[in-house]
C-alpha positions as CSV (number, residue, x, y, z in Angstrom):
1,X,-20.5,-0.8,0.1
2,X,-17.5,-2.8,-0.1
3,X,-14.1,-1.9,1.4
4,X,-11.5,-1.5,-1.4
5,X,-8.1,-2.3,0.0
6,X,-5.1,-1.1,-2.4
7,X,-1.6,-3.1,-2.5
8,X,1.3,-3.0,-5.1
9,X,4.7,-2.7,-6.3
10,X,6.7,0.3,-5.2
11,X,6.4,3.2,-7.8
12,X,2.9,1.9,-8.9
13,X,1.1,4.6,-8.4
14,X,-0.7,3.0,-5.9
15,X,-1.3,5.9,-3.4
16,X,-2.3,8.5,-6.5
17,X,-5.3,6.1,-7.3
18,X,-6.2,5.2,-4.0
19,X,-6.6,8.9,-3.2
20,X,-8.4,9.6,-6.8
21,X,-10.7,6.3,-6.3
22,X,-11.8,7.4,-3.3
23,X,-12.6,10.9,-4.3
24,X,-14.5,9.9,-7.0
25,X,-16.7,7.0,-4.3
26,X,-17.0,9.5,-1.4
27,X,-14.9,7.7,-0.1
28,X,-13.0,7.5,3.0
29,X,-8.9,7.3,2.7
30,X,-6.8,5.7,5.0
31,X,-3.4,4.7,4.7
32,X,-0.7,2.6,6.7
33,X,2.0,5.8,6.3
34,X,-0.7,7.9,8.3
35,X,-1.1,5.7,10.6
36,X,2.1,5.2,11.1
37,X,2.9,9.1,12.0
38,X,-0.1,8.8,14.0
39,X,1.3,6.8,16.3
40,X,4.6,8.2,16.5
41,X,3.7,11.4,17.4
42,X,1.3,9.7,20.0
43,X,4.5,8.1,21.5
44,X,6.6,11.4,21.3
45,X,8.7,9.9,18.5
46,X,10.0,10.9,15.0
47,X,8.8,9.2,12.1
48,X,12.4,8.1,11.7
49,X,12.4,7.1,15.2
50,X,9.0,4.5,14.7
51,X,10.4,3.1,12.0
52,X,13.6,2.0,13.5
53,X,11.3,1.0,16.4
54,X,9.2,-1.5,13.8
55,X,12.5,-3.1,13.5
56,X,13.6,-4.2,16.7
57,X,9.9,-4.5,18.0
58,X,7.7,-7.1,16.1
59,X,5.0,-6.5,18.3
60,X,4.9,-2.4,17.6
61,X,4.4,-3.5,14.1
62,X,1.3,-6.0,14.8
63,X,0.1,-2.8,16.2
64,X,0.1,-0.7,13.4
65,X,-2.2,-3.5,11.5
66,X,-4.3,-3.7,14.3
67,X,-5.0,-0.3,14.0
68,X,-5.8,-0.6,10.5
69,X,-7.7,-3.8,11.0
70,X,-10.2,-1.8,13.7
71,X,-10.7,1.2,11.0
72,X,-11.5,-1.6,8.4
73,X,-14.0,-3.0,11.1
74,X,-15.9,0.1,11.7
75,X,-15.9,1.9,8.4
76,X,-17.1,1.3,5.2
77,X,-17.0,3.1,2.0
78,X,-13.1,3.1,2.4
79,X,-10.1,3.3,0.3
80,X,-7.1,1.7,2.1
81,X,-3.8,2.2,0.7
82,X,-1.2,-0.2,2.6
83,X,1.0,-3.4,2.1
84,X,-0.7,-5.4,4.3
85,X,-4.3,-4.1,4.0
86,X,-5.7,-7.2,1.7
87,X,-4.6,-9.4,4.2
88,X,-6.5,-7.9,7.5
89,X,-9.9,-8.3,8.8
90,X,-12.9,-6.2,7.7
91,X,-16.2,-6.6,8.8
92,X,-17.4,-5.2,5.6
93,X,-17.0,-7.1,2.0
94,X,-13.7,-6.2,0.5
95,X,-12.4,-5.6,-2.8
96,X,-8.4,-6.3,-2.9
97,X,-6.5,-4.7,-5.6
98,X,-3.1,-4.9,-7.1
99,X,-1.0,-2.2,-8.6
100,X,1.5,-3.4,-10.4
101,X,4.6,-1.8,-12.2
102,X,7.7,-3.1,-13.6
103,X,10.6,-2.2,-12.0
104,X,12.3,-0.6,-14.5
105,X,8.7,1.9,-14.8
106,X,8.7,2.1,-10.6
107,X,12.0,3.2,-10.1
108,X,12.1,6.0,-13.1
109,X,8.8,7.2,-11.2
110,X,10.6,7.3,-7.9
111,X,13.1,9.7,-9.6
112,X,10.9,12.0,-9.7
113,X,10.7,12.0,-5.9
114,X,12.8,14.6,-3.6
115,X,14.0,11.6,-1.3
116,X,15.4,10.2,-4.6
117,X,17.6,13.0,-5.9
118,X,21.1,12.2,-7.0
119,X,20.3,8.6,-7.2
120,X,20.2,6.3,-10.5
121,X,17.2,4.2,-11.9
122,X,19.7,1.4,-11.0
123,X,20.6,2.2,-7.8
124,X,16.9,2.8,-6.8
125,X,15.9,-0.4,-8.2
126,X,18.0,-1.6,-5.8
127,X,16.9,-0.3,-3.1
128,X,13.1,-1.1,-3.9
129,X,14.2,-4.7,-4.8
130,X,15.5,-4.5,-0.6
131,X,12.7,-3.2,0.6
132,X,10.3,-6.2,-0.9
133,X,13.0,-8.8,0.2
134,X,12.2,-7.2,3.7
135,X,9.0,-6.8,4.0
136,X,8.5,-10.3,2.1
137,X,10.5,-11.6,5.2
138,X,8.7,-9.2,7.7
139,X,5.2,-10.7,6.8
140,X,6.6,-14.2,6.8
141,X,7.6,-14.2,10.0
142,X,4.9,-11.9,11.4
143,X,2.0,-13.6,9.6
144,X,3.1,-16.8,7.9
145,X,2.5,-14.6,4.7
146,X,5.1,-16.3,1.8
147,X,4.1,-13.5,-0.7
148,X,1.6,-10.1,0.2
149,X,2.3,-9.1,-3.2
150,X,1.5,-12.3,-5.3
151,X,-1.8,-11.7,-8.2
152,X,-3.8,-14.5,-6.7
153,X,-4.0,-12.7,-3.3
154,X,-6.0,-9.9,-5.2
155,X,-9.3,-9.9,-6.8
156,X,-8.1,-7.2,-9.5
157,X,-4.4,-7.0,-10.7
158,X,-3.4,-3.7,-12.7
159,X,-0.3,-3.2,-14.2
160,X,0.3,0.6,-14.7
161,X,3.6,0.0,-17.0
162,X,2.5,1.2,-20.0
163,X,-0.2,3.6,-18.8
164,X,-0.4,7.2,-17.1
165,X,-2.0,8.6,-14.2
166,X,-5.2,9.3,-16.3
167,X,-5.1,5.9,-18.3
168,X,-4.6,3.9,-15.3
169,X,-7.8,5.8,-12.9
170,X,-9.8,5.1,-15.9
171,X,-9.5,1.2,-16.1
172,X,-9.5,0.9,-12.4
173,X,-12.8,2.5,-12.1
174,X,-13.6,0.3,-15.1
175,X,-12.6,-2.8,-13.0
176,X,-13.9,-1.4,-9.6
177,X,-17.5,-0.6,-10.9
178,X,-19.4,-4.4,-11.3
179,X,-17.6,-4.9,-8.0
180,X,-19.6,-1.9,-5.9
């Protein structure tokens, strides 16, 4: 069975249908934000603490793909849920998926998050526009990647826009199916 690597816009949804998808498989479900407590806690520090780490140390980063690349080489029957999944090693086929959102739809779904209380939809557009201008320059100059987010990288672009949770699990498993 093929490895089903999830990607996509901030506020997508992306992590709420990797988790459904691979319930409904029997799946596995891996993540990159797992990971990446993981390792902190294996190196005594706070989540807050690794992250600023990623910054300063490009290597530490490569790490955390590695990581994710070796899971993707010894399991199948996987949903992985991170940026840079698509773009890793597997020694298994792999189905790479998009999930797309407008930006306008992403940051109204982000409201609805703790971390983004008191904030606007504009302001947290913002700061979602600055975290892809980062990680677009992150990638580029870790992996000569112009664009992890462009729809040709993907075998299977949805846009969740206009749909809800339901609405949206339905077509992906529409569009994942011939692909098993």
């Amino acid at each position: 069975m093929p490895i089903i690597r999830i990607s996509g816009d901030i506020g997508s949804g992306k992590t709420t249908l990797a988790k459904r998808l691979a319930a409904r498989l029997h799946y596995e479900y891996a993540n990159t934000g797992a990971i990446l407590r993981e390792m902190a806690r294996e190196q005594g520090l706070s989540i807050e603490e690794f992250y600023a780490a990623l910054v300063d140390d490009p290597n530490r980063e490569k790490s955390v793909d590695a990581r994710q690349e070796e899971l993707m080489c010894r399991e199948n029957n996987l949903v992985v849920d991170g940026r840079m999944a698509p773009f890793l090693r597997s020694a298994f086929p792999a189905v790479n998926v998009k999930i797309a959102v407008s930006a306008e739809e992403g940051a109204r779904r982000l409201l609805a998050r703790a971390e983004y209380a008191g904030k606007t939809e504009a302001e947290v557009m913002a700061l979602a526009r600055e975290r892809v201008a980062r990680e677009r320059e992150r990638y580029r100059a870790l992996y000569g990647i112009d664009d992890h987010l462009a729809d040709r990288k993907f075998h299977i672009v949805l846009n969740t826009t206009l749909l809800n949770e339901e609405q949206a699990f339905v077509v992906l498993v529409k569009e994942i199916a011939p692909r098993l």
